[in-house]
Structures are given as structure tokens and as C-alpha cells.
C-alpha positions in Angstrom: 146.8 -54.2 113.7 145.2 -52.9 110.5 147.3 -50.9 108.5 146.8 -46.6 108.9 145.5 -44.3 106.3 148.2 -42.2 104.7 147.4 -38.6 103.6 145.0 -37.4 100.8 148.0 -36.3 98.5 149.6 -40.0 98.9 147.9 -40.9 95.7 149.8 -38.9 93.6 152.4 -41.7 94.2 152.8 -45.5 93.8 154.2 -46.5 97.0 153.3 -50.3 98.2 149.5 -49.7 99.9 150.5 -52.7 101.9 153.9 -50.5 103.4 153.5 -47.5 105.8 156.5 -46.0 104.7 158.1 -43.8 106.8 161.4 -43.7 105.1 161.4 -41.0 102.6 164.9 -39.7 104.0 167.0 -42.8 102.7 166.1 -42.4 98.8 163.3 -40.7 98.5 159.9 -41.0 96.3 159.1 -40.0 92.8 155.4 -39.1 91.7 153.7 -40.8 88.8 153.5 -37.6 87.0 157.1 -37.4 87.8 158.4 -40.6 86.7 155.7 -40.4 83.7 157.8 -37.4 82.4 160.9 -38.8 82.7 159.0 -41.8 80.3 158.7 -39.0 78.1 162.2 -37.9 77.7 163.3 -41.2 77.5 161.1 -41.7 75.0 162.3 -39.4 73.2 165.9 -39.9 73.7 165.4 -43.2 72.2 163.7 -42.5 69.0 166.9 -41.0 67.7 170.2 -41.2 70.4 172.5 -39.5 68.3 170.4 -36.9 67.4 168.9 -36.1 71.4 172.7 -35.7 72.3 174.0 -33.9 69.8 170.8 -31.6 68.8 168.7 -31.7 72.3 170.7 -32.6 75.2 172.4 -29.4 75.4 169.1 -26.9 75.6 167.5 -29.2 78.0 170.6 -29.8 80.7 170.7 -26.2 80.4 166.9 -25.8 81.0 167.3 -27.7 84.0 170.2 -26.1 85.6 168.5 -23.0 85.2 165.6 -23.9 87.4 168.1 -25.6 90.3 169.9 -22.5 89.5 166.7 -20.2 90.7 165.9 -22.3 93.4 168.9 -22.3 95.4 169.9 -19.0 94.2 173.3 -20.1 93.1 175.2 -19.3 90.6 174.3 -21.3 87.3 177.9 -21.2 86.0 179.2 -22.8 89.0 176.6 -25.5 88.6 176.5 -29.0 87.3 175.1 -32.1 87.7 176.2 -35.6 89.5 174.4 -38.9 90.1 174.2 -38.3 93.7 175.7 -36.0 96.9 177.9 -38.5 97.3 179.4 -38.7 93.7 179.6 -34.9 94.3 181.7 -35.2 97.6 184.0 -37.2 96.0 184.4 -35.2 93.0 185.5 -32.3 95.0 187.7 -34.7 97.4 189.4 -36.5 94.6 190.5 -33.0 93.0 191.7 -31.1 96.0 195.6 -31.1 96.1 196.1 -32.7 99.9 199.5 -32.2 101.6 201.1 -34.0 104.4 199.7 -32.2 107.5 196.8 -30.4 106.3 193.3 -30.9 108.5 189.9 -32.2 107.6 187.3 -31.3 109.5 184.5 -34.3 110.0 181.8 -34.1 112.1 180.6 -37.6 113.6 177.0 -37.3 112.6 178.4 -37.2 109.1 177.4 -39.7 106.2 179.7 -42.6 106.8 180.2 -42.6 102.8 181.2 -39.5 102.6 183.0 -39.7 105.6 185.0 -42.9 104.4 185.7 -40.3 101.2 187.6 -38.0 103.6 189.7 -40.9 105.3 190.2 -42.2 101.6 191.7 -38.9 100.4 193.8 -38.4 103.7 195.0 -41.4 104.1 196.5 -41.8 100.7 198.4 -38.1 100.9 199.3 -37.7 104.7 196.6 -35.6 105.3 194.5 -35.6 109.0 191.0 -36.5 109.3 189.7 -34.6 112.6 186.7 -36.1 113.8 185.0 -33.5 116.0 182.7 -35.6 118.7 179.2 -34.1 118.9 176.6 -35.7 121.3 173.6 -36.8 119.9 171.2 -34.8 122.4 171.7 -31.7 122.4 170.5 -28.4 124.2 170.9 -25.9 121.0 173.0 -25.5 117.7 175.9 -23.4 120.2 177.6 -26.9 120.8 177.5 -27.6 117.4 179.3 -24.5 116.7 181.8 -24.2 119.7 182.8 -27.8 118.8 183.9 -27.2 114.9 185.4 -24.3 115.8 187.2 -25.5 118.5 188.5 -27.9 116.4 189.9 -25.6 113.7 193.8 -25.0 113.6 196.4 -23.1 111.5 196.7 -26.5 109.5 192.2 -27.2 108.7 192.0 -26.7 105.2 188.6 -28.1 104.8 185.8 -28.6 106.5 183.2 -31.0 105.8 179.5 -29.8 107.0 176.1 -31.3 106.7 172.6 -29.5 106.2 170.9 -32.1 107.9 172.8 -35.2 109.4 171.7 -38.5 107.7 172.0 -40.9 110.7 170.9 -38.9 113.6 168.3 -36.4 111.3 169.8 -33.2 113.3 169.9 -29.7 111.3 173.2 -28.7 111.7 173.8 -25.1 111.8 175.2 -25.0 108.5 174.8 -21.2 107.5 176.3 -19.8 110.8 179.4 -22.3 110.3 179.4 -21.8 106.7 180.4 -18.0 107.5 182.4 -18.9 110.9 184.6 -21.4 109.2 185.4 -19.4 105.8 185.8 -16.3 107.9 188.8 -18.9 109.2 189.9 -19.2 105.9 189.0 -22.9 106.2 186.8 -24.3 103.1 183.9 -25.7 103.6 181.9 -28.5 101.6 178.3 -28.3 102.3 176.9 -31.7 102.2 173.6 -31.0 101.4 172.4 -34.7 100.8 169.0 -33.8 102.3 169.1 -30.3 101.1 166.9 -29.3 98.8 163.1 -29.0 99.8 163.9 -29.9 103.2 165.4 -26.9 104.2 165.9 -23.2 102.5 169.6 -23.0 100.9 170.5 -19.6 99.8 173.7 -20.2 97.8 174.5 -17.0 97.3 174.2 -15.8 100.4 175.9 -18.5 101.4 179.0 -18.8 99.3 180.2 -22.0 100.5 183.8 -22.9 98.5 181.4 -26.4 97.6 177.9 -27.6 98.1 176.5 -30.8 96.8 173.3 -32.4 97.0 170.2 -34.6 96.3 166.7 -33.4 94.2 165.8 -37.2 94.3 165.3 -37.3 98.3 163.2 -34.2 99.5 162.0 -32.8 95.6 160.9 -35.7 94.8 162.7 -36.2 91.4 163.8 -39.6 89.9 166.6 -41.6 91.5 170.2 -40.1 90.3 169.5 -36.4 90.3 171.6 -34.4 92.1 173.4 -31.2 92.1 177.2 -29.7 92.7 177.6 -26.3 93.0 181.7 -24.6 92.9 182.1 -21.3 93.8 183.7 -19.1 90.5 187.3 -19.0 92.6 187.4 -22.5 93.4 186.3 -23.9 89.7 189.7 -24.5 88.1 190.6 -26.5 90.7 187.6 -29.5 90.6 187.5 -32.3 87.8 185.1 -34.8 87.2 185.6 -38.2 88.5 185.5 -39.1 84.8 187.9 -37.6 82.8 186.3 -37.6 78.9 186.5 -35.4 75.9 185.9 -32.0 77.8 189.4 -32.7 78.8 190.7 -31.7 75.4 188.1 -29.2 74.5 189.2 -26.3 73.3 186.8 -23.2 74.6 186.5 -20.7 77.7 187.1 -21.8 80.6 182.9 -21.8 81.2 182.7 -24.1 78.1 185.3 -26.5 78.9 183.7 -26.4 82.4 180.0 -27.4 81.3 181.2 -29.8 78.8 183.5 -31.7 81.2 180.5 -32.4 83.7 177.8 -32.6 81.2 179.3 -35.5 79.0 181.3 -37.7 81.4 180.3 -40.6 79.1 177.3 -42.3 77.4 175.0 -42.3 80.6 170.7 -41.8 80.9 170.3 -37.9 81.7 166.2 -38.6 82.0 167.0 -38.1 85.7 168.5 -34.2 85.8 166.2 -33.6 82.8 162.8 -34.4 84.9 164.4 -31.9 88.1 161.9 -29.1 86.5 158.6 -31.0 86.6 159.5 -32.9 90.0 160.0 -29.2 91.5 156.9 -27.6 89.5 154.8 -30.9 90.4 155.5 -30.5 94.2 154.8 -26.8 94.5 151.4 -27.2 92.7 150.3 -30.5 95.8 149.8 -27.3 98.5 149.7 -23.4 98.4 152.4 -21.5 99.5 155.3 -23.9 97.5 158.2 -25.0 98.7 157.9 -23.0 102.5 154.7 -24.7 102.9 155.8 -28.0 102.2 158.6 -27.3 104.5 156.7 -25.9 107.3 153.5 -29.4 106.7 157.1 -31.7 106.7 158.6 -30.1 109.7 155.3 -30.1 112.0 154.3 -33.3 111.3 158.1 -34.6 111.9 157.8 -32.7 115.7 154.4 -34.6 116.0 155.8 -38.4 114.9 159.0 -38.0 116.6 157.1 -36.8 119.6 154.5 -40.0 119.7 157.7 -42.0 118.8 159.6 -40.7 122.2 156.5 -41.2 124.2 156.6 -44.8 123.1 160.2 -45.8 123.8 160.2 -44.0 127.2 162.4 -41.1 126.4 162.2 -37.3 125.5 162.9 -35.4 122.4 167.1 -35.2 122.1 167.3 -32.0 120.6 164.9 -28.4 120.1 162.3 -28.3 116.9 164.3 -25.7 115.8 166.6 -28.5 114.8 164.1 -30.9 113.2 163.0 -30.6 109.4 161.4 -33.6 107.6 163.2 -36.2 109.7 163.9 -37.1 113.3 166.2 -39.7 115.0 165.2 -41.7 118.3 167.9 -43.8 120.4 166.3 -47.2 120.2 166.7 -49.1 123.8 169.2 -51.7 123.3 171.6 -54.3 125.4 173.8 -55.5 122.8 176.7 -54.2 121.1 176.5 -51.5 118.4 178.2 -52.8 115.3 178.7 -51.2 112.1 175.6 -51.0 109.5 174.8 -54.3 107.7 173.5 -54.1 103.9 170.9 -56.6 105.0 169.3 -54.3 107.5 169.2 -54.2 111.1 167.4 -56.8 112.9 164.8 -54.5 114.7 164.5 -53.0 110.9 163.6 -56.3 109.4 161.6 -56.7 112.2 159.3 -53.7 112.2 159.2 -54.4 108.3 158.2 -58.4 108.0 155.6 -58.7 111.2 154.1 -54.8 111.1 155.1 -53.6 107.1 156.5 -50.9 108.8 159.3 -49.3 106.1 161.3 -47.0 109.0 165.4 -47.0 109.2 166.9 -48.9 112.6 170.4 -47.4 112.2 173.4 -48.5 114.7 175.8 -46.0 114.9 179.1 -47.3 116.7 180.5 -43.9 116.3 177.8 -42.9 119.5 177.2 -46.8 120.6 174.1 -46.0 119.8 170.8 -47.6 117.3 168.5 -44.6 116.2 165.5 -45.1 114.8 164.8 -42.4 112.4 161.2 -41.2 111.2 160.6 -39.4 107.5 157.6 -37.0 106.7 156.4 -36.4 103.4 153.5 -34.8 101.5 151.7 -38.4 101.1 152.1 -39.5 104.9 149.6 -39.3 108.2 150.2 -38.6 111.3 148.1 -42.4 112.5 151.3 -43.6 110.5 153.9 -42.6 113.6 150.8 -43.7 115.9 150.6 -47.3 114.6 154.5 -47.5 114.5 154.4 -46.1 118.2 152.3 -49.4 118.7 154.7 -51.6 117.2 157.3 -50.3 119.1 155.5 -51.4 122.4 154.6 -54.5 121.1 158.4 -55.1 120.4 160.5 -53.5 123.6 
């Protein structure tokens, strides 16, 4: 089989012409004119160091927090940045004050890094993990709900909540139990891995106690960018995972705050510095910004996952109104599912070394299930989903 033509925006990026890469979800992709900027700041980090961090550094993280700050309307003195939503998971886990007894709340179509974070934390203080079973199909977000909330007690103090699940590509209905669950008193960390420019986030609105996640995945920015909101009341009690010379600072409580998270250590800022042109850069590819990339991404996710489904036999596990960029598939399969391997499913190496076929085969032993899960970005074609629909025949 000849290899499909990807859209005519995919030039703006320097993907492998010999890949149809349909796996945008797992680290995303950067533009040239991205990644060309971010050349440029290193640039001129590196002509004199000690002066871009002592002179520079400051204005520009600033700079950058401001726009993250405008598009998620949050708060910019709650925000910071962190490598990635994992890091910021973390940071907020390894700073909260467990006691013996007290609840977390884990959905099991959560990231199994983070998840592992929240058996790391509870495990080591006496705290619960509470994994609340959701199936994978599902007839509308009300399951979702009912089951979180019937899994709160007088003991949950937190509540861990994706935007959009990672292995199963479901959007949860985060800002309904966003409300439900602080309403509860329960907080709730918003994992919003694939967050940003795959679905609205109103932060404000919102008020989640935490949210967390990635502009290198959906915006497009270089690998390493990534965002951690605190709301104002819960700020003096979250710490870095490195604890440097902001420790000892001696300002307001905003100063010592920005300084903490902005100089954990010696470390290449290029990739929080480049967030503004990554996020000017994609609005400019389409009119309409941001909700029109949202809206292309979403449709032509429906479409793949639908040609995908008609391939393997099966019907579409959950409503478009729970679909953004990605969709998940339950790949047909007789033998046992075992946890993820760093050297990639079989049936992933498969589809990548006879058809060049870049698509995640994830097996998830939490459902016993493999899911194939499809991406859609700006650069890909729908006769992308159409020539992996053919490989899938050729292969079950």
C-alpha cells in the first residue's frame, strides 16, 4: 500500500514523510517556526548565560505566563511552570500533608504515572487510594459522575480528575465534577495532561484547588512545557519538587512563590519561553483560533475513529460529545493483557515496521483490555485513518 497524503498545513512541520503519524496524543509535535524560535532564545541564552538569567529570564518567564495566563483564564499569580503534567502532579502530591485514613479519589482511566504518584504518596503515609471502576463504553458522562460521587466519603480528601483520559482518549466530565466534588469539600487536581488546545479550560470559572497540564501535546510547543496552576488558598501549602534558593528568599509571599518555581536549578527554560509563539503560530494555520482548531481536531477524530470501528468490527464506545482530538478502539485480542512494555506493544511494532503506521496499541490490564488510540492534528488527513483501517484488516 502506498503511503496517504497528509493535510495541506502538514508542511509547517518536519514529521518523518515516510510515517503517517497518527500519534500526536503521546508527545505531541512542534512546528519549524516553533522549534526555530526556541533556536533563537537559545541562541541567545548562550551568548551570555549569566547575563539571560540574571538580566532576561525574569521579563520573559513572566511574558509567557502572561499569555498561558490569558488563555486559560487563570489566575497568573497562581501560575508556574513544570517540565510536564506529570512533574506537576507530583509536585502537588509530594506537598499535601496525608494522614492515616484520608481518601484519594482515582479514576481507572487515569494516567498510570500519575496514578502510581497517588499509590506512592498513600502508601508511604497510610492514606487510601480509591480506585473508582468506570467502563470503557459508555452511554453518557452520568456514569462518570454517579460513579465519583458515589465513591466520595467523609474521609476523600482529594480527588484526582482527568480532562481527557490518556489511555482510553474519553473526555471526562471534568467541569461538572470539578464543582460536584469541591461542593463536597473534596479537592480536586485537574490533570489536564491533554488540556490545553484540546478542549476549552476556563480556570476561573473553574476554580479547581490544582490543575496541571501540557502546551507541548495539543499547542504544539517544544517538549517540556507545561503548566501548574494553585488556587490563591491553597498556595502556601505546594513546594516545588526542588527545594533551591527561593527557600530562603526573603520577599512577599508572591515573590518567594515565583522565585521558588521559577529557579529550581540551572535547567534550559527555551521550552516555557517559546509557549507564546507555539500558541500565536497555531491560531494564525486556520481562522477562528483556538475553537476552530478544536472543532477541525474533534470532527475529523469522530470520522477516524468511526472508519477505525468499521474496520475492527465494532461500534463507537462512547457519544461524540465525549471525543476531542483523540479516540480509543478495543483492539480484538485472545491473549492476556499485561501491563505496558517500554518497547511497545507487539501489534504497535507491527503496524509501525510492515505499514509505518505511528498509532498507540495500549493494553490496559486495569479493563483486560488493548485500545488502539487514534490522534488528529492540524497536519493529518482523513485517507490517514482509511489506510490504517486497511492495515488493520490486513492484520486481524
Amino acid at each position: 500500500m502506498s503511503l496517504p497524503r497528509r493535510s495541506n498545513l502538514a508542511h509547517h512541520w518536519p514529521l518523518d514523510t515516510d510515517t503517517v503519524f497518527l500519534n500526536h496524543g503521546s508527545f505531541g509535535a512542534t512546528p519549524i517556526a516553533v522549534l526555530d524560535e526556541q533556536a533563537r532564545i537559545r541562541s541567545r541564552l548562550e551568548r551570555d548565560p549569566v547575563r539571560f538569567f540574571e538580566r532576561e529570564y525574569s521579563d520573559l518567564w513572566d511574558q509567557s505566563r502572561a499569555a498561558v495566563a490569558e488563555m486559560l483564564n487563570a489566575d497568573v499569580d497562581g501560575l508556574t511552570f513544570v517540565s510536564n503534567a506529570t512533574q506537576g502532579v507530583n509536585t502537588v502530591l509530594r506537598s499535601l500533608e496525608l494522614n492515616p485514613g484520608d481518601e484519594i479519589i482515582v479514576p481507572d482511566h487515569s494516567y498510570q504515572a500519575c496514578w502510581n504518584a497517588v499509590d506512592y504518596v498513600t502508601g508511604r503515609s497510610g492514606a487510601k487510594t480509591v480506585v473508582v471502576e468506570i467502563p470503557f463504553r459508555l452511554d453518557g458522562p452520568e456514569q462518570v459522575i454517579d460513579l465519583i460521587m458515589g465513591a466520595v466519603t467523609d474521609k476523600t480528601v482529594l480527588a484526582m480528575i482527568d480532562t481527557i483520559t490518556s489511555p482510553t482518549g474519553t473526555r471526562m466530565p471534568f467541569e461538572e465534577l470539578t464543582q460536584r466534588l469541591q461542593a463536597r469539600g473534596v479537592d480536586v487536581l485537574l490533570d489536564a495532561a491533554h488540556g490545553p488546545g484540546i478542549v476549552p479550560l476556563d480556570l476561573a470559572r473553574l476554580a479547581p484547588s490544582y490543575c496541571t497540564g501540557n502546551f507541548h501535546k495539543w499547542v504544539c510547543s517544544p517538549k517540556g512545557s507545561a503548566f501548574l496552576h494553585i488556587r490563591e488558598d491553597r498556595k502556601h501549602l505546594v513546594k516545588p519538587l526542588n527545594i533551591s534558593h527561593g527557600f530562603s528568599f526573603e520577599g512577599t509571599a508572591q515573590e518567594k512563590f515565583d522565585f521558588e518555581f521559577a529557579w529550581p536549578g540551572t535547567q534550559d527554560p527555551t521550552p516555557w519561553l517559546s509557549i507564546p509563539q507555539a500558541m500565536s503560530f497555531m491560531e494564525g494555520l486556520v481562522e477562528g483560533e483556538w475553537s476552530e482548531i478544536m472543532r477541525r481536531n474533534h470532527n475529523l477524530a469522530i470520522q477516524g475513529r468511526d472508519i477505525i470501528c468499521e474496520a475492527l468490527g465494532t461500534t463507537p464506545p462512547v457519544p461524540d460529545s465525549m471525543i476531542c482530538s483523540m479516540a480509543s478502539v478495543e483492539v480484538p485480542t485472545e491473549e492476556e493483557v499485561g501491563p505496558m512494555s517500554l518497547e511497545g506493544d507487539p501489534f504497535h511494532n507491527q503496524l509501525l515496521d510492515n505499514y509505518s503506521i505511528q498509532v498507540p496499541v495500549m493494553p490496559w490490564r486495569h479493563h483486560g483490555t488493548k485500545y488502539i488510540r487514534i490522534s488528529a492534528q492540524l497536519y493529518n488527513h482523513i485517507d490517514e485513518y482509511r489506510y490504517l483501517a486497511d492495515a488493520l484488516r490486513d492484520c486481524l
